[in-house]
C-alpha positions in Angstrom: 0.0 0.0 0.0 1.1 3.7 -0.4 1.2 4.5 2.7 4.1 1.8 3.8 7.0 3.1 2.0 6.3 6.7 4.0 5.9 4.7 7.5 9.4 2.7 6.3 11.1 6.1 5.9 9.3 7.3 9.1 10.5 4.7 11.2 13.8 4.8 9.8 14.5 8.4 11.7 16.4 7.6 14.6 13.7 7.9 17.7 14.6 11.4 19.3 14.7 13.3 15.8 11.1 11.4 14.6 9.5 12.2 18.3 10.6 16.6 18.1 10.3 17.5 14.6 6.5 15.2 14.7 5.9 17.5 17.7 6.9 20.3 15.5 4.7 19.6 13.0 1.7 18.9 15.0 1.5 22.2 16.2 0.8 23.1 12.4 -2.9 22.5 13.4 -3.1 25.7 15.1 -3.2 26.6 11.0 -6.6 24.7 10.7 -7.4 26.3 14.0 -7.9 23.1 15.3 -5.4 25.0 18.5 -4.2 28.5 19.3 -0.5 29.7 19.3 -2.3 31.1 22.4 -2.2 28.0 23.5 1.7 26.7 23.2 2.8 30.0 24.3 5.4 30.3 27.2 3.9 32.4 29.6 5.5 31.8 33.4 2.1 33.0 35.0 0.2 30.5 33.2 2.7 28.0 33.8 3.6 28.2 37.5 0.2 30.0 38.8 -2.3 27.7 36.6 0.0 24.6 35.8 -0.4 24.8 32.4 2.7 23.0 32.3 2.6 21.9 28.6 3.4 25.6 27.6 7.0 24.6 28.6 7.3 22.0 25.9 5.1 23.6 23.3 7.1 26.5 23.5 10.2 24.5 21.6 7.5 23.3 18.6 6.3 26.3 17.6 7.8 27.8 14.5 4.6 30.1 13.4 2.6 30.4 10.4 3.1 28.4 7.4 5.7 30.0 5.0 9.3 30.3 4.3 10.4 31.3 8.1 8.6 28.2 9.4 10.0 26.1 7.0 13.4 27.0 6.7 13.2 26.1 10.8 11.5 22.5 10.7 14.2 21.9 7.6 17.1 22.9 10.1 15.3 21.2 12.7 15.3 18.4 11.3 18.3 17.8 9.3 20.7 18.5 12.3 18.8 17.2 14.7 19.1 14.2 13.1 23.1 14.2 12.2 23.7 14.5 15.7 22.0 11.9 16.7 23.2 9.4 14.1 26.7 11.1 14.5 28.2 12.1 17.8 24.9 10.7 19.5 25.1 7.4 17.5 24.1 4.6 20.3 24.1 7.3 22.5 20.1 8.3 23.0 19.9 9.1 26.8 23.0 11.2 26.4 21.1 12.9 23.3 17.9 13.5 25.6 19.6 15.0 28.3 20.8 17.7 25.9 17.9 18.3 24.8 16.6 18.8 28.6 19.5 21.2 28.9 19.2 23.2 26.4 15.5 23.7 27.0 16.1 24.5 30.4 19.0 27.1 29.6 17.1 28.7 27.1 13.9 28.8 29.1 15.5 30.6 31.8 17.1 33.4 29.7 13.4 33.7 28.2 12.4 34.6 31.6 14.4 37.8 31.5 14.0 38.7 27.8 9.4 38.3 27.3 10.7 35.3 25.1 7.3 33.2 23.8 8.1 30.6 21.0 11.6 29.2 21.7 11.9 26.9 18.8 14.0 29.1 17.0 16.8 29.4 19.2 16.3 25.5 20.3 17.0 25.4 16.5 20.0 27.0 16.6 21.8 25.7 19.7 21.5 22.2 17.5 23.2 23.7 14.8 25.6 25.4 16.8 26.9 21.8 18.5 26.6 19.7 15.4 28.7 22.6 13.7 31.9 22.2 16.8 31.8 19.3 16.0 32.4 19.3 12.9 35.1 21.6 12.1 36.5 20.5 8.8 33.3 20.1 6.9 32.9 22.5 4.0 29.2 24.0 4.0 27.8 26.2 1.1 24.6 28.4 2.1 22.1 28.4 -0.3 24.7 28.2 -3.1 26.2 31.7 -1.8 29.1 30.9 0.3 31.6 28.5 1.6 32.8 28.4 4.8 33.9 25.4 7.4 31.1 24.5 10.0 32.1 26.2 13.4 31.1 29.3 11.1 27.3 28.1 10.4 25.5 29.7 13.7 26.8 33.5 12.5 26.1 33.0 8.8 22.3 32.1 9.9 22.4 35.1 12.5 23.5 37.2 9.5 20.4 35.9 7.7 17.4 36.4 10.1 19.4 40.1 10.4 19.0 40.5 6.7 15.5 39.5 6.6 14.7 41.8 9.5 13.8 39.9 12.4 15.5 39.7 15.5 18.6 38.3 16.7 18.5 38.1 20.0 16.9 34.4 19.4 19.9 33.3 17.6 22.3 34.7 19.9 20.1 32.9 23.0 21.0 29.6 20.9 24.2 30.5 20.3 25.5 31.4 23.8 23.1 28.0 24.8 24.8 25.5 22.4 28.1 27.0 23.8 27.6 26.8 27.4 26.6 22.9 26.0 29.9 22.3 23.9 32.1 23.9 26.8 30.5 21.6 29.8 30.7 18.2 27.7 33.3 18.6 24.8 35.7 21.3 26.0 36.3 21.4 30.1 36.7 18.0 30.7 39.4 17.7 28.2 41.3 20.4 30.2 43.7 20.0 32.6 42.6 19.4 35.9 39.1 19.1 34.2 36.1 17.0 35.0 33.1 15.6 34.0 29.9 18.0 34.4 27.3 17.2 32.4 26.7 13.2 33.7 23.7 11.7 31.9 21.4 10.8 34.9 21.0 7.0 35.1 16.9 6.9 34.6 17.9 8.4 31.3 20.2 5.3 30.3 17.9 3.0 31.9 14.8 4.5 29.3 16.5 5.3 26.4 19.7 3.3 25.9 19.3 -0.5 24.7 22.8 -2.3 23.3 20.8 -3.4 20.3 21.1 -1.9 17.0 17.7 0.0 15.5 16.6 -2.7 12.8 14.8 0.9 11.0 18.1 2.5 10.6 19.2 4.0 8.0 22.2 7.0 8.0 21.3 10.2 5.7 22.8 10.4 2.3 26.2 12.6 3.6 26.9 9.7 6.4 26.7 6.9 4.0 30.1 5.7 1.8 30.6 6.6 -1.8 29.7 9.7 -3.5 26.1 11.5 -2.7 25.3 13.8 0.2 24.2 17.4 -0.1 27.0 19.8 -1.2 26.3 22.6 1.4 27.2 19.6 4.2 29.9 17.6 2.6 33.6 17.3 3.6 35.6 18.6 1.0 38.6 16.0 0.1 
């Protein structure tokens, strides 16, 4: 039947990308007015004082109304969400979740001071921004514009959102997030004298990490041998 090929591909996305960027485009029903954005809104009132306490996940799936701003996002979302986790995440799931708890609590908290509502954006970004420290040496091309080496991705999309006029004060917040991340897990314990912050709390392994490989896999074109891939995420030779 039609509809198997698209559940094959479905289940092939590795279980933390499928689960967010599903969430992200659920809340596309708030298109068909079947829910309000004034519904997924972070608001602390609402959240502490009436324990609407689905506003502090909503917040992260939002991306707005259909159209180039809200795809651009769930394409981002998606694509490095996803190389993480099959990359430096690969058999690593717990470890991948309680990033993502991280990063939402970081970038909640600066929302607190800044009347931040829809965080998705700057969730967004903090993904790029780890995936891209991680990957130094890859050569990226931006919408066929320019080439540059990953670590330089975050500031060529912050240039973007300041060219189309919004702000960037969200980019920065997932900037300065995805960096407090890459400093704590990648950088400080590599240091002399340095230590171990960020330990993934056992529950987390105990849910998420199985020593069995996920019979649905399947890498993305750019992880997979021989010539293919996307040009703006391939390593040059």
């Amino acid at each position: 039947m039609a509809y198997q090929p698209f559940q094959q591909e479905y289940m092939a996305i590795p279980i933390g990308t499928r689960v967010y960027t599903t969430g992200c485009v659920l809340t596309t029903l708030a298109q068909l007015e079947l829910i309000s954005p004034f519904q997924l809104y972070f608001n602390p009132e609402l959240v502490y004082r009436h324990l609407q306490l689905w506003r502090v996940v909503t917040t992260f799936l939002f991306f707005g109304t259909l159209g180039f701003n809200f795809l651009f996002n769930i394409i981002f979302t998606y694509r490095y969400c996803r190389m993480l986790e099959e990359g430096s995440f690969r058999g690593r799931t717990a470890d991948f979740v309680y990033m993502f708890i991280l990063g939402g609590c970081l970038t909640t908290f600066v929302a607190l001071f800044i009347n931040l509502v829809f965080l998705g954006h700057a969730f967004t970004i903090m993904l790029v921004y780890v995936w891209s420290r991680r990957n130094p040496y890859i050569r990226m091309n931006f919408l066929g514009l320019i080439n540059f080496q990953a670590p330089y991705l975050p500031w060529v999309l912050l240039g973007f959102s300041l060219l189309l006029g919004n702000s960037i004060a969200v980019d920065v917040i997932g900037i300065v997030v995805g960096h407090i991340y890459f400093f704590l897990e990648d950088v400080f314990p590599n240091q002399p004298g340095g230590f171990r912050v960020l330990e993934t709390p056992k529950i987390l392994k105990w849910l998420f990490d199985t020593p069995s490989e996920d019979e649905n896999y399947r890498p993305m074109p750019e992880d997979q041998p021989g010539p293919g891939g996307y040009d703006w995420g391939r390593e040059e030779d």
